[in-house]
N, C-alpha and C positions, 0 to 999 in steps of 0.2 A: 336442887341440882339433879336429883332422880329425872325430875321431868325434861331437862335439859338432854341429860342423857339417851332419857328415849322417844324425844322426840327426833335428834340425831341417829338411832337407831331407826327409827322408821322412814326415814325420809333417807337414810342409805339404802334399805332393801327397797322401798317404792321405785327410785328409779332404774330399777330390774326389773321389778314385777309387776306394778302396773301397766305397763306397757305389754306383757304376754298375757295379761289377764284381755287388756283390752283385744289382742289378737286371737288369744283362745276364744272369746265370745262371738269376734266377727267375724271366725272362721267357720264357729255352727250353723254361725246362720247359714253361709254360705255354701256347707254342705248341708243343711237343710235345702236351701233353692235345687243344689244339684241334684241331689235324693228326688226331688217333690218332678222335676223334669227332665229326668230316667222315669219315672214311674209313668208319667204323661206320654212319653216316648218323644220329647223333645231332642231330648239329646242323647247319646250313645249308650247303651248301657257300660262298656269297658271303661268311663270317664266315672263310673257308679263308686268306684274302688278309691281314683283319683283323692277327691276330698276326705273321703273315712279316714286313708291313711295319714293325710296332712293333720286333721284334726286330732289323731292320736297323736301323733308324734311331736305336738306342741301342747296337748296335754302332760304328754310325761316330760316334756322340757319344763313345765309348768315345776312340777313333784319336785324332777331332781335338781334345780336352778334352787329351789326354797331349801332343800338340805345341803345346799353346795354353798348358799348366801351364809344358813346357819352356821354352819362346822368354821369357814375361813373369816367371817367375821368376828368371832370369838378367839381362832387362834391368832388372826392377823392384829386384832384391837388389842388383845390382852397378849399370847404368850408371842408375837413378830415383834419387829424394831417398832412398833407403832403402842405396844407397852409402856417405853418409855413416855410416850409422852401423855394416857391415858395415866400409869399409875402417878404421874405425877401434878395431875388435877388434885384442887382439897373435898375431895369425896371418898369415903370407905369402899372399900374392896367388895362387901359390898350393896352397895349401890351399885359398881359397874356391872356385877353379875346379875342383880335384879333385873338392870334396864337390857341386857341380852334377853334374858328369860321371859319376859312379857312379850317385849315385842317379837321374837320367836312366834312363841302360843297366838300371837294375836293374826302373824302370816301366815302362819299355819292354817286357823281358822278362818279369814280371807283367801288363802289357795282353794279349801276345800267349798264355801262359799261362791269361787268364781266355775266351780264346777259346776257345782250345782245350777247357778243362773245359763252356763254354754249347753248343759245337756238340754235344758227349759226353754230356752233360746230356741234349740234343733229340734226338739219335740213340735213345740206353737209353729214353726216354720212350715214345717211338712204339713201341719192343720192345716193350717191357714190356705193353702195350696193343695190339699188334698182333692179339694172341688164337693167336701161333706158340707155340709152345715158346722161349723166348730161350734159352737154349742151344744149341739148334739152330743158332740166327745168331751168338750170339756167339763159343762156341768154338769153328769155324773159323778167325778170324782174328789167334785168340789162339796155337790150335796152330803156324798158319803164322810167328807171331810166335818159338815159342819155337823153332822149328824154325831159323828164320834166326839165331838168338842162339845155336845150338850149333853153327853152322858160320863164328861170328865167330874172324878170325886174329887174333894180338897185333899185324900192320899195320893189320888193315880199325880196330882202338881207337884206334891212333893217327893213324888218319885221322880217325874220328869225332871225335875230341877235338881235333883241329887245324882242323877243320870247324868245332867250336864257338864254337874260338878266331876265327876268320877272320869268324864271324860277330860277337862281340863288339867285336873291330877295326872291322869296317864300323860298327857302329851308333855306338860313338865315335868315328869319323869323320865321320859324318853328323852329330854334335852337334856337336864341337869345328869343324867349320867352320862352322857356325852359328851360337855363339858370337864366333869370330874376325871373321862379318860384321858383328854388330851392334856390335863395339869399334871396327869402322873406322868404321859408319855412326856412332855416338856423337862422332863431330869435327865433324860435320854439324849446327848448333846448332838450326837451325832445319828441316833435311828431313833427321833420323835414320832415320827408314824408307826414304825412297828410298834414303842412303847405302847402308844395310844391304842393303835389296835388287840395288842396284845391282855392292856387294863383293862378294854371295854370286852373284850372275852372274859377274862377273872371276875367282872362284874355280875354277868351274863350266870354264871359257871356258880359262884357262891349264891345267887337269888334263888337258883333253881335247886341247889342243893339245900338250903333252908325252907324256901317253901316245901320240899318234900319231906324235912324233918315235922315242919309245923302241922303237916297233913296226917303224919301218921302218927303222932303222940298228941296225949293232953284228953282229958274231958270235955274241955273249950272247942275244939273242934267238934267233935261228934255233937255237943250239944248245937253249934251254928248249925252245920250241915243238917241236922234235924229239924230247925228251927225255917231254914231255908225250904225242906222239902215238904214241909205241913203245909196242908191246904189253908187257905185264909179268904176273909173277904174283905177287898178294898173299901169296902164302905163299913168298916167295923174300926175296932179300936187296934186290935192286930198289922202288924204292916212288917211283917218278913222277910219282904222283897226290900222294901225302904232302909231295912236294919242291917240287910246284906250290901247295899249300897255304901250305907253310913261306913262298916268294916272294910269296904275296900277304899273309902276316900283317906278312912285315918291309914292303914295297911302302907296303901301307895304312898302316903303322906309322910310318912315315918321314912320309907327308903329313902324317898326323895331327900326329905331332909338331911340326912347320910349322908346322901352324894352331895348336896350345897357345901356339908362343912368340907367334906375333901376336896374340893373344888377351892371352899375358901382358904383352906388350911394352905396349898400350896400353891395358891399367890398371893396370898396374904405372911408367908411365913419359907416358903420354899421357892421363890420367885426367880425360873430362870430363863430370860428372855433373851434371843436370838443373839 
């Protein structure tokens, strides 16, 4: 049923954002053409401005559409009239919260993804059209690319991949506390948004107040922070960096977890929809 769920989840945010992905990339291009002739003096340079600014401004439609999809399809599925008919599928609470939270991380990582390809897109454009050699400019930073790839250790991979990890952690944290505030503010029958706003500051507000107890007490700390600023070598049995990563996957891993069960806790147990 999980997969049910999100692949329904995907295939509701796809028909938003696919489509501004596809836009965001064919608009680089085409401020790349535009760039490539202003620079040629084909065309005016005041038209120089024109594209730059279309193409930002369908980049940050890009951003804030993926956290606009996030936030109202979580409240509209789960705490709107659209509750009813989600909690009343035979799937656990959750399930419904998993298949938000994946497929969230996974937009997320395809928005920043379709970036990446429109800025690559705008870059090759302008090459291409420069009237250089593109080879010239490309294979440079490809060499230096493969160059650093033959001098990867089997720690610098398992740093890279714990990097990954630490990053996937964060960004499910950043959701599932966002989540967990709009469950408290849904008690709120009448100011659900201030609620929410309000719990996702409390949130904000105790994190930073414990991380700063966890910082300045304990042996545990001084000895990380020690352990972290020793010098080491990646190709040794020492891996500092790698054990600083491990602490912030579990770290992160722990809050988050926190905020799932307050999340579950009240729709699962405090359920009160529109």
């Amino acid at each position: 049923m999980l997969g049910k769920l999100l692949k329904y989840e995907m295939k509701m945010f796809g028909r938003i954002l696919l489509p501004l992905y596809g836009l965001l990339i064919a608009t680089s291009v085409i401020t790349g053409l535009s760039l490539s002739a202003v620079m040629n003096n084909v065309l005016d340079e005041y038209l120089m401005a024109f594209m730059p600014i279309v193409y930002g401004v369908i980049l940050v439609a890009v951003g804030v559409m993926t956290i606009v999809l996030l936030i109202n399809s979580f409240y509209k599925n789960l705490l709107g009239r659209e509750g009813y008919l989600m909690f009343s599928l035979p799937v656990s609470t959750n399930k419904l919260i998993s298949a938000k939270l994946i497929s969230n991380v996974i937009w997320i990582i395809l928005s920043v993804l379709a970036f990446i390809i429109s800025a690559s897109a705008l870059a090759f454009t302008m090459i291409a059209l420069s009237g250089e050699d593109p080879a010239m400019i490309i294979t440079p930073p490809f060499e230096e690319i493969a160059h650093t790839l033959s001098q990867v250790t089997p720690t610098m991979v398992i740093n890279i991949i714990l990097g990954i990890v630490v990053l996937i952690v964060i960004m499910a944290l950043m959701i599932i506390r966002i989540y967990a505030a709009m469950a408290i503010g849904s008690q709120w029958n009448e100011h659900r948004i201030i609620g929410s706003i309000l719990a996702y500051g409390g949130f904000r507000i105790a994190e930073a107040v414990i991380m700063t107890i966890l910082g300045m007490t304990g042996y545990a700390s001084h000895y990380i922070f020690a352990l972290l600023n020793r010098p080491f070598d990646m190709d040794g049995v020492a891996n500092p960096f790698g054990f600083g990563l491990l602490i912030m996957i579990v770290g992160f891993g722990i809050v988050a977890a926190i905020y799932w069960f307050v999340t579950w806790y009240f729709l699962e147990k405090r359920l009160n929809l529109e």
